[in-house]
mmCIF file of the N, C-alpha and C atoms, coordinates in Angstrom:
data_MODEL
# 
_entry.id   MODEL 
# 
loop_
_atom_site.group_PDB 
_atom_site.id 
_atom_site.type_symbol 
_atom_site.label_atom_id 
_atom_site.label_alt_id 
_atom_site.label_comp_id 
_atom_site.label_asym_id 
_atom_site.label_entity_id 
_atom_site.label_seq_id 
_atom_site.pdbx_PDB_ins_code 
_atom_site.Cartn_x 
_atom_site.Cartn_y 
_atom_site.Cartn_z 
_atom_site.occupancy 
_atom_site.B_iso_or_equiv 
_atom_site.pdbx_formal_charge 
_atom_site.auth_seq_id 
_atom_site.auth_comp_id 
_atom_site.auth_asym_id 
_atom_site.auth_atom_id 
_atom_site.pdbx_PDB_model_num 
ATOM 1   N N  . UNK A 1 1  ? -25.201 21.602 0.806   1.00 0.00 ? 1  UNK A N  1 
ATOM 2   C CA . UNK A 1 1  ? -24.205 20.537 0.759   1.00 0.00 ? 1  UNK A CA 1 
ATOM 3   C C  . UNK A 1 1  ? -24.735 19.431 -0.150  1.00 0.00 ? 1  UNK A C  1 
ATOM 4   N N  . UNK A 1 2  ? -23.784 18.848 -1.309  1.00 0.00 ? 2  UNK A N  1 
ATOM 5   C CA . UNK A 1 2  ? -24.337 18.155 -1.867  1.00 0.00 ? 2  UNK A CA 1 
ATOM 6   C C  . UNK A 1 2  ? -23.210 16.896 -1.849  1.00 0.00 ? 2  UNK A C  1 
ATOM 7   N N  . UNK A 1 3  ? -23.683 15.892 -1.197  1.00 0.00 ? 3  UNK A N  1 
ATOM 8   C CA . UNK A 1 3  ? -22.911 14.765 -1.181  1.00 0.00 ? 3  UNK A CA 1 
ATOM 9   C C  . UNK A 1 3  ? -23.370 13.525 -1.695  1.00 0.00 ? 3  UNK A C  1 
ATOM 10  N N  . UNK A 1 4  ? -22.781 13.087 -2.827  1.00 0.00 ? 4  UNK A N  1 
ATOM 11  C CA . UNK A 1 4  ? -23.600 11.572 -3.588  1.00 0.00 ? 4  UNK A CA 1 
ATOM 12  C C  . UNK A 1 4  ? -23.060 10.203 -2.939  1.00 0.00 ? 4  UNK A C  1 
ATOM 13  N N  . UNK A 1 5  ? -23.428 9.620  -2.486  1.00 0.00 ? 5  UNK A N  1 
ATOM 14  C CA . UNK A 1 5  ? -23.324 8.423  -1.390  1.00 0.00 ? 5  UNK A CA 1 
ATOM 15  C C  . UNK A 1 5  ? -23.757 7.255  -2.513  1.00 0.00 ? 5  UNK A C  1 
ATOM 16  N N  . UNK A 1 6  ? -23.216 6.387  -2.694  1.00 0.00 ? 6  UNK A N  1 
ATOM 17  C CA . UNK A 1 6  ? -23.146 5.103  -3.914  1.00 0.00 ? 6  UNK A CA 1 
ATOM 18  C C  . UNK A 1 6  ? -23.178 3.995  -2.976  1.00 0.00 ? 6  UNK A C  1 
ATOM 19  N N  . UNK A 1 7  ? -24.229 3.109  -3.185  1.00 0.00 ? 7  UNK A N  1 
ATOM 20  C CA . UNK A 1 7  ? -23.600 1.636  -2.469  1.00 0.00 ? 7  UNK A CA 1 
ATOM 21  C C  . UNK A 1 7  ? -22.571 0.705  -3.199  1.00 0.00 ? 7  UNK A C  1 
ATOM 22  N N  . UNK A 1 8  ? -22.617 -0.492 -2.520  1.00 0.00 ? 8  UNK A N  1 
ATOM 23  C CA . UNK A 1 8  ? -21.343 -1.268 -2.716  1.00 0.00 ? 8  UNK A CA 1 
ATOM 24  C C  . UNK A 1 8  ? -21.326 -1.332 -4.045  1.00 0.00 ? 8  UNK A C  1 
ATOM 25  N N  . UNK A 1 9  ? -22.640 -1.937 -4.319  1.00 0.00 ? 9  UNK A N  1 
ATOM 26  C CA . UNK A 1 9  ? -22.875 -2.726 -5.672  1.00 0.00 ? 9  UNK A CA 1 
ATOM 27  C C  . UNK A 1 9  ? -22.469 -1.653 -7.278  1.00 0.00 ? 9  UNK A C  1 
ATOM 28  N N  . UNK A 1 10 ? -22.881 -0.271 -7.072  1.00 0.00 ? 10 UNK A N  1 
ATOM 29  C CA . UNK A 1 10 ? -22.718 0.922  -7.662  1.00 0.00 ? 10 UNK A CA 1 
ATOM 30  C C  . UNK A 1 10 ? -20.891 1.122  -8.070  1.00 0.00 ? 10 UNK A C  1 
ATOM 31  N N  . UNK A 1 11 ? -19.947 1.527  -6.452  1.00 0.00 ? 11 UNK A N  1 
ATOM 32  C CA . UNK A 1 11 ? -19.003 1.580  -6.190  1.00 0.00 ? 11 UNK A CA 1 
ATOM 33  C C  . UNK A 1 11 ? -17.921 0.252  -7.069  1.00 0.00 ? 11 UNK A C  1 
ATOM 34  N N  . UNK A 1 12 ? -18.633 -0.822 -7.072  1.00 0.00 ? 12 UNK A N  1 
ATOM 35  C CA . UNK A 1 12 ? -17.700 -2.019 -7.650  1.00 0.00 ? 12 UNK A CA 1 
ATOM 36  C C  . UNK A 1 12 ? -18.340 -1.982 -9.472  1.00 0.00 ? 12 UNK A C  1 
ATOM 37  N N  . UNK A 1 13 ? -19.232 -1.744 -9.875  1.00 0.00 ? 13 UNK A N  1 
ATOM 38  C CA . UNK A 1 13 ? -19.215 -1.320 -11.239 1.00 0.00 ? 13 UNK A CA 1 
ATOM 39  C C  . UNK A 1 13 ? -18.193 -0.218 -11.278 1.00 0.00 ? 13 UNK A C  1 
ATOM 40  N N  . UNK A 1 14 ? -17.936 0.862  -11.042 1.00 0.00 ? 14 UNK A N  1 
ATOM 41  C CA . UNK A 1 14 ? -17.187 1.617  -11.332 1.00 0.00 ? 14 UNK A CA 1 
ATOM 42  C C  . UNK A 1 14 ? -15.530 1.119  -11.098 1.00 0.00 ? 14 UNK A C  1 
ATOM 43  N N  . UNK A 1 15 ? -15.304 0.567  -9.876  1.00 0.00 ? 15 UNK A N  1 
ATOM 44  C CA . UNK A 1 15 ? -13.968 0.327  -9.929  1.00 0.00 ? 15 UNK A CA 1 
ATOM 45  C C  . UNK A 1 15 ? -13.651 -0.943 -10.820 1.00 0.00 ? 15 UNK A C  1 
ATOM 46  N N  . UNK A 1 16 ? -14.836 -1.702 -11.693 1.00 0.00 ? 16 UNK A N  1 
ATOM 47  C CA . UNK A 1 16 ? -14.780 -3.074 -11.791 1.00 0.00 ? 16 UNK A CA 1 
ATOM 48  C C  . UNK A 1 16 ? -14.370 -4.031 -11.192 1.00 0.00 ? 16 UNK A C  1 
ATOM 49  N N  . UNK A 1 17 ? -14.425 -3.927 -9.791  1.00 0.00 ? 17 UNK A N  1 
ATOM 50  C CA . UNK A 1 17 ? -14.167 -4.986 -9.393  1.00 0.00 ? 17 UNK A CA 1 
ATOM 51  C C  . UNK A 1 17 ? -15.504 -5.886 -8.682  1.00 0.00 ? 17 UNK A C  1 
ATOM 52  N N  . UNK A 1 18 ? -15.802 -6.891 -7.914  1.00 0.00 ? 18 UNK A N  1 
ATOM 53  C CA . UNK A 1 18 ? -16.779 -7.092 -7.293  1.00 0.00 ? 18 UNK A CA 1 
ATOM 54  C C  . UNK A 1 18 ? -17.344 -6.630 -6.021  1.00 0.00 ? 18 UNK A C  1 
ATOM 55  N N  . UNK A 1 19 ? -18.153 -6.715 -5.592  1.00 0.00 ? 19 UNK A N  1 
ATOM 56  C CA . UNK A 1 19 ? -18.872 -6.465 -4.429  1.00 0.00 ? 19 UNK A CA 1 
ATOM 57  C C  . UNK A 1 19 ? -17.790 -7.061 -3.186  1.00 0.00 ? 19 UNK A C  1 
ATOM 58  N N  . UNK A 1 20 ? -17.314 -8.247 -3.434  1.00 0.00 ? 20 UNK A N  1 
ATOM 59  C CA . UNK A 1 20 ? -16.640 -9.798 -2.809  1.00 0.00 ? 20 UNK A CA 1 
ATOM 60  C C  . UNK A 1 20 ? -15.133 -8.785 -2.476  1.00 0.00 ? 20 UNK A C  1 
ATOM 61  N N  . UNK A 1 21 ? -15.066 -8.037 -3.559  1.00 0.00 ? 21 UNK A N  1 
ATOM 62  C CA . UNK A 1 21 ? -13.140 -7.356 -3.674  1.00 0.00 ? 21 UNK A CA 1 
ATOM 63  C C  . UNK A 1 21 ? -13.533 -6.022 -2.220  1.00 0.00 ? 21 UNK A C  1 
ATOM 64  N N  . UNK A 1 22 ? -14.579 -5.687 -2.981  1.00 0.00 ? 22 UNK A N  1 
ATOM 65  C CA . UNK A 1 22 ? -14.961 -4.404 -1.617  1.00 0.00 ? 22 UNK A CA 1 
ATOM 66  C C  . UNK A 1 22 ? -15.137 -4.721 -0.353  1.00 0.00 ? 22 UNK A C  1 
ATOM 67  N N  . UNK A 1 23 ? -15.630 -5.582 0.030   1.00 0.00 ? 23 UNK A N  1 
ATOM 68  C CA . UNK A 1 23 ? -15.815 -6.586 1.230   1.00 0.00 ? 23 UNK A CA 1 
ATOM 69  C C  . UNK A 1 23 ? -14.346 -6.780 1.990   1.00 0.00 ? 23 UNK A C  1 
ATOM 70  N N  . UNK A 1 24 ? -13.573 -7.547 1.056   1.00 0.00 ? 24 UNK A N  1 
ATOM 71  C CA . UNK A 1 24 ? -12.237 -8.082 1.134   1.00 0.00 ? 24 UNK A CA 1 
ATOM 72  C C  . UNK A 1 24 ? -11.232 -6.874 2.019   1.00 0.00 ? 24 UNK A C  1 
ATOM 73  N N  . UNK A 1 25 ? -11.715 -5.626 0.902   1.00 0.00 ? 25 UNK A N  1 
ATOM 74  C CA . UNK A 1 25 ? -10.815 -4.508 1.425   1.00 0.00 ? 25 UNK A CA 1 
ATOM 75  C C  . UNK A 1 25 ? -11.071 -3.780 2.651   1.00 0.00 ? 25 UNK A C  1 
ATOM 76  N N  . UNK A 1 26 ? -12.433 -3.689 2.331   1.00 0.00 ? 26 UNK A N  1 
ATOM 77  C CA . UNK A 1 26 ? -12.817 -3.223 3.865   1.00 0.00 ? 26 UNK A CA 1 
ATOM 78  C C  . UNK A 1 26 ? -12.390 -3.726 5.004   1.00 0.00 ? 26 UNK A C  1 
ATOM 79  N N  . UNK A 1 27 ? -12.239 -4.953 4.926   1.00 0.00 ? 27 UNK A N  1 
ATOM 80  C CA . UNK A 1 27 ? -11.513 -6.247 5.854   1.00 0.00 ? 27 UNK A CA 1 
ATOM 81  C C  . UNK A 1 27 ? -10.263 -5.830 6.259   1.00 0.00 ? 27 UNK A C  1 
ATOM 82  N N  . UNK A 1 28 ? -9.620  -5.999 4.869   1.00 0.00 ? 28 UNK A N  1 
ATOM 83  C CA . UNK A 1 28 ? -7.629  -5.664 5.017   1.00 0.00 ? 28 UNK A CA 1 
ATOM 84  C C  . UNK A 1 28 ? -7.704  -3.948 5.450   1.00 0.00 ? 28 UNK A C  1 
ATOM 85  N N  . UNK A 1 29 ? -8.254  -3.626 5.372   1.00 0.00 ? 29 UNK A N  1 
ATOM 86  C CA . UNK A 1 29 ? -8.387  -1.955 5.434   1.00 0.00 ? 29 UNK A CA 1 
ATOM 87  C C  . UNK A 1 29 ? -7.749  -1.348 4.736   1.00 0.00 ? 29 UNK A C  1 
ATOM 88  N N  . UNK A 1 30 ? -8.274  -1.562 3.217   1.00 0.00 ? 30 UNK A N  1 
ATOM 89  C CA . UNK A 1 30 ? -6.917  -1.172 1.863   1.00 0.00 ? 30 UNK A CA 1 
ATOM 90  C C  . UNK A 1 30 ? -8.894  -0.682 1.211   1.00 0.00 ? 30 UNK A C  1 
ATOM 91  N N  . UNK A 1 31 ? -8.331  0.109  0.133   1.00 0.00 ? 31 UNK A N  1 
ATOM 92  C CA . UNK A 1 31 ? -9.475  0.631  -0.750  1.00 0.00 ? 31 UNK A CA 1 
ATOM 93  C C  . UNK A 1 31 ? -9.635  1.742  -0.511  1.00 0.00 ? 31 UNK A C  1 
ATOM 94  N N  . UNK A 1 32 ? -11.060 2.276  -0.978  1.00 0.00 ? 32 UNK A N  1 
ATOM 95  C CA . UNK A 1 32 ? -11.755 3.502  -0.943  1.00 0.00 ? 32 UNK A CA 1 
ATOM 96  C C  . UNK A 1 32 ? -12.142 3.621  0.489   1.00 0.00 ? 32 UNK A C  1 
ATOM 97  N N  . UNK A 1 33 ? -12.241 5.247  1.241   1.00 0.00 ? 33 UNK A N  1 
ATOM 98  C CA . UNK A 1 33 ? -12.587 5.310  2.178   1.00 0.00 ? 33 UNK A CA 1 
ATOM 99  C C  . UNK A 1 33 ? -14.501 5.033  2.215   1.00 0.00 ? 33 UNK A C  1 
ATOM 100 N N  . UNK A 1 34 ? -15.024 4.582  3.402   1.00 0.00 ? 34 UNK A N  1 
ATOM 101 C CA . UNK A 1 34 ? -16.655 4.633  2.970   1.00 0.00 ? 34 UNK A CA 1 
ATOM 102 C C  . UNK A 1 34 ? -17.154 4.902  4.378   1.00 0.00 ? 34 UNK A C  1 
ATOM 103 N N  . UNK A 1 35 ? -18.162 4.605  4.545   1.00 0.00 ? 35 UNK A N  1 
ATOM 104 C CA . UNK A 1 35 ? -19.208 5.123  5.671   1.00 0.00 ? 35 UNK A CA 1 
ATOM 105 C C  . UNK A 1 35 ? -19.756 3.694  6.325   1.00 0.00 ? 35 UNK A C  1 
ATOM 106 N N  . UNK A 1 36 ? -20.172 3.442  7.765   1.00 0.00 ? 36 UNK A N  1 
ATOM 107 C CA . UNK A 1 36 ? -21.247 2.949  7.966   1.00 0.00 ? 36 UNK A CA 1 
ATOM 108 C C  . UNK A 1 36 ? -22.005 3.297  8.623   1.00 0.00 ? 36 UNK A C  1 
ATOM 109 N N  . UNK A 1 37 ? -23.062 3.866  8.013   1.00 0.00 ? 37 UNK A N  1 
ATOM 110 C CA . UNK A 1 37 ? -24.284 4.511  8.536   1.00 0.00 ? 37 UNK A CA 1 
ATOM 111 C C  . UNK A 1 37 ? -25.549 3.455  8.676   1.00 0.00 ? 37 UNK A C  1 
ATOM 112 N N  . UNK A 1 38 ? -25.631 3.275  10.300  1.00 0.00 ? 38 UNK A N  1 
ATOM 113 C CA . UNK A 1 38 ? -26.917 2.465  10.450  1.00 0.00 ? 38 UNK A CA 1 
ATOM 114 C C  . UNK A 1 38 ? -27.067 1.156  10.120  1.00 0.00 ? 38 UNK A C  1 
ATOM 115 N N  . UNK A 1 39 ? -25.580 0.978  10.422  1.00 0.00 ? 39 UNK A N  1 
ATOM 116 C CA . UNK A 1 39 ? -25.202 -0.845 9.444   1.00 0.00 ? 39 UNK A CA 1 
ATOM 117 C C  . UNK A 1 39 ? -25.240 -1.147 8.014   1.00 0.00 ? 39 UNK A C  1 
ATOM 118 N N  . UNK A 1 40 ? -25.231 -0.021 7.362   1.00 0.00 ? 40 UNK A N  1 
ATOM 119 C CA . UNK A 1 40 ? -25.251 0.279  5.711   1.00 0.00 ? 40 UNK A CA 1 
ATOM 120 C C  . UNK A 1 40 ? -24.313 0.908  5.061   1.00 0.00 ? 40 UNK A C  1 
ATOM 121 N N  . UNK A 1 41 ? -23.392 -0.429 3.940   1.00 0.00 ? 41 UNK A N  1 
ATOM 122 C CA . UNK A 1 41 ? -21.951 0.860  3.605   1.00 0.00 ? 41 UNK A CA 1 
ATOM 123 C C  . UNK A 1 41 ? -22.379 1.675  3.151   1.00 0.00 ? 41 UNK A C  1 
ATOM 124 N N  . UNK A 1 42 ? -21.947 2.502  3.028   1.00 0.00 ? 42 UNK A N  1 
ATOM 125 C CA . UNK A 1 42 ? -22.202 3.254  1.680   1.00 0.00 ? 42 UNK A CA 1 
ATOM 126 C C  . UNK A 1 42 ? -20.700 4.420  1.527   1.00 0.00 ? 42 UNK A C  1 
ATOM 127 N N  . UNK A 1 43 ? -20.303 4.698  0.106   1.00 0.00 ? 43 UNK A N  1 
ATOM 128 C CA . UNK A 1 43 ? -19.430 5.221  -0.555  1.00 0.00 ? 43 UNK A CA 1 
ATOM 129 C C  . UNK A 1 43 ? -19.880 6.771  -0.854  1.00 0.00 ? 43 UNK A C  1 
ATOM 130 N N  . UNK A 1 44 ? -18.641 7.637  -0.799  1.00 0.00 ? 44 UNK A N  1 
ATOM 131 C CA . UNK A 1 44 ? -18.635 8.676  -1.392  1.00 0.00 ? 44 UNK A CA 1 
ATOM 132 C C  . UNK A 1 44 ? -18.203 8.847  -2.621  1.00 0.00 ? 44 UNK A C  1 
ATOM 133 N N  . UNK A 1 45 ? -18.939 9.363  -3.875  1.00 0.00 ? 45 UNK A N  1 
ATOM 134 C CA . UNK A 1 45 ? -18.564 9.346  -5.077  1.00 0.00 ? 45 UNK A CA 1 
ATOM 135 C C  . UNK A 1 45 ? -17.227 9.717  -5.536  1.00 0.00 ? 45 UNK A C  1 
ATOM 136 N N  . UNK A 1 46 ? -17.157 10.760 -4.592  1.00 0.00 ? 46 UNK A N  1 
ATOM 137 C CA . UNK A 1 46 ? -15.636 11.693 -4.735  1.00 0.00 ? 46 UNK A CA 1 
ATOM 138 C C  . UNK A 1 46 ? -14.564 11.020 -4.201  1.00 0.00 ? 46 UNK A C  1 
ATOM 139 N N  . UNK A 1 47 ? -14.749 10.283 -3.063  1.00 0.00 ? 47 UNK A N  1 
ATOM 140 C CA . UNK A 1 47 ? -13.366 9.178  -2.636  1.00 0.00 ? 47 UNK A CA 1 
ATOM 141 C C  . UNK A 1 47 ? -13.482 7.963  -3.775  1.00 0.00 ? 47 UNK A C  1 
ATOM 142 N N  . UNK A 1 48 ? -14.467 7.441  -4.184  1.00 0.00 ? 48 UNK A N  1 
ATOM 143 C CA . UNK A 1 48 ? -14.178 6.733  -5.401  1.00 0.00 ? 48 UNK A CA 1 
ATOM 144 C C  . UNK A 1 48 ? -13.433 7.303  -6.329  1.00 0.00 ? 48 UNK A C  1 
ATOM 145 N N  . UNK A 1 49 ? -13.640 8.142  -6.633  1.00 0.00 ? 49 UNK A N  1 
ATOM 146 C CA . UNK A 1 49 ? -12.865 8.707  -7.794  1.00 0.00 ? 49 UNK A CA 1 
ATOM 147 C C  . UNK A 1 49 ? -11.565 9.018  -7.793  1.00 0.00 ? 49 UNK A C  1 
ATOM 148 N N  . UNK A 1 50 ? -11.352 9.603  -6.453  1.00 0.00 ? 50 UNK A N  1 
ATOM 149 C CA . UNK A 1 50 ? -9.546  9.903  -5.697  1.00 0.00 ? 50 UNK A CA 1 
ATOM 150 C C  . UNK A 1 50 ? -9.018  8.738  -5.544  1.00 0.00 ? 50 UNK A C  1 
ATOM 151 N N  . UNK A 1 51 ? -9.682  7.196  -5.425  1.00 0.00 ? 51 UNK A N  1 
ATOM 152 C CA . UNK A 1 51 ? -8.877  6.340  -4.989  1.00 0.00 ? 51 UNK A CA 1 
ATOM 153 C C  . UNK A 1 51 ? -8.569  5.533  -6.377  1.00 0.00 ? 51 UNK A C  1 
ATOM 154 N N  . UNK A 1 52 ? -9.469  6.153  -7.195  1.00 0.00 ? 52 UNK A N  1 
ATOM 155 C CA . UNK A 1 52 ? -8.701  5.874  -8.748  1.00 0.00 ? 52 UNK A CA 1 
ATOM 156 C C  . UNK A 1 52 ? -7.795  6.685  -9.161  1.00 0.00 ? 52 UNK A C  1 
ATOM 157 N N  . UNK A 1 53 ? -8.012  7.898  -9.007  1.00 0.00 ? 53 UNK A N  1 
ATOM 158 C CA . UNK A 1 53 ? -7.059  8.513  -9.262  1.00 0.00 ? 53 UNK A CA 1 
ATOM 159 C C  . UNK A 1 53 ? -5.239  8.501  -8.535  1.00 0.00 ? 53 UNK A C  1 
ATOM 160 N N  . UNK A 1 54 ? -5.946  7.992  -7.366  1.00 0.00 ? 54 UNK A N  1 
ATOM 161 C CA . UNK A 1 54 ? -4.133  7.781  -6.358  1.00 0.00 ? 54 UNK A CA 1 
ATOM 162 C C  . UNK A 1 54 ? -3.864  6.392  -6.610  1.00 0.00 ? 54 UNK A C  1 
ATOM 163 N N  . UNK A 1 55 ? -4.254  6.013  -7.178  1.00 0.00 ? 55 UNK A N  1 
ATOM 164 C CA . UNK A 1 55 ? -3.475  3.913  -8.128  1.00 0.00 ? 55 UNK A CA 1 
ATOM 165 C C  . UNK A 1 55 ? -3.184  4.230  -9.559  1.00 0.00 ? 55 UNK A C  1 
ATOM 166 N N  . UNK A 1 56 ? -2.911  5.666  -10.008 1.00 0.00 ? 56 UNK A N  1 
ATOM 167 C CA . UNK A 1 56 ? -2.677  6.181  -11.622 1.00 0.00 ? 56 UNK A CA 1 
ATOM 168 C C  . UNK A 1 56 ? -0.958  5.350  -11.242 1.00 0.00 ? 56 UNK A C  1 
ATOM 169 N N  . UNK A 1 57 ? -0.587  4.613  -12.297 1.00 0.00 ? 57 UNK A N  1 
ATOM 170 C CA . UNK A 1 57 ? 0.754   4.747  -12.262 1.00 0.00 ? 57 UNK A CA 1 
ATOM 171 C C  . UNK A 1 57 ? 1.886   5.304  -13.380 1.00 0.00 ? 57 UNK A C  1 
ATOM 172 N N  . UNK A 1 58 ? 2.859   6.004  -13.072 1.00 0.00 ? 58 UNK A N  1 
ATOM 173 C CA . UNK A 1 58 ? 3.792   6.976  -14.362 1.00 0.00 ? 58 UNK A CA 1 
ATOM 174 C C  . UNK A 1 58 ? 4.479   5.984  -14.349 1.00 0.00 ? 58 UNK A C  1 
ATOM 175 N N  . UNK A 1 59 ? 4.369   5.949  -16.014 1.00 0.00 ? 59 UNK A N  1 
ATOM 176 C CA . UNK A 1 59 ? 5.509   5.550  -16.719 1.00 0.00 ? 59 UNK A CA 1 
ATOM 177 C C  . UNK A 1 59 ? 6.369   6.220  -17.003 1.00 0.00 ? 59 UNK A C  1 
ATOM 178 N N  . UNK A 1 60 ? 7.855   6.138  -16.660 1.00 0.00 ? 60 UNK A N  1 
ATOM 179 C CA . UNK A 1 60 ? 8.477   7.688  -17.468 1.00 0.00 ? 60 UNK A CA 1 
ATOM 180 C C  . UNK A 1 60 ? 9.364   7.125  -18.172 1.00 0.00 ? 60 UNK A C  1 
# 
């Protein structure tokens, strides 16, 4: 099993947003799904990527 686990700081370079926006969401319970393991977020690479991919919007 190979699962890549990203912290916050990692996770908000990629979505560009801040650390402060990830926080926020976790709060509202809007964003990427994540983990807390042991009092430590941490992100799955692959739900990062799906939760970019499910905010694509069509233009038609």
């Amino acid at each position: 099993m190979d699962i890549k686990l990203i912290k916050p700081k990692e996770a908000a370079q990629i979505l560009m947003c801040s650390e402060r926006t990830l926080e926020a969401w976790r709060r509202e319970e809007k964003g990427p799904c994540y983990y807390k393991i042991e009092g430590k977020i941490l992100y799955k690479a692959e739900d990062i990527l799906s939760f970019i991919e499910e905010s694509k919007v069509s233009i038609q």
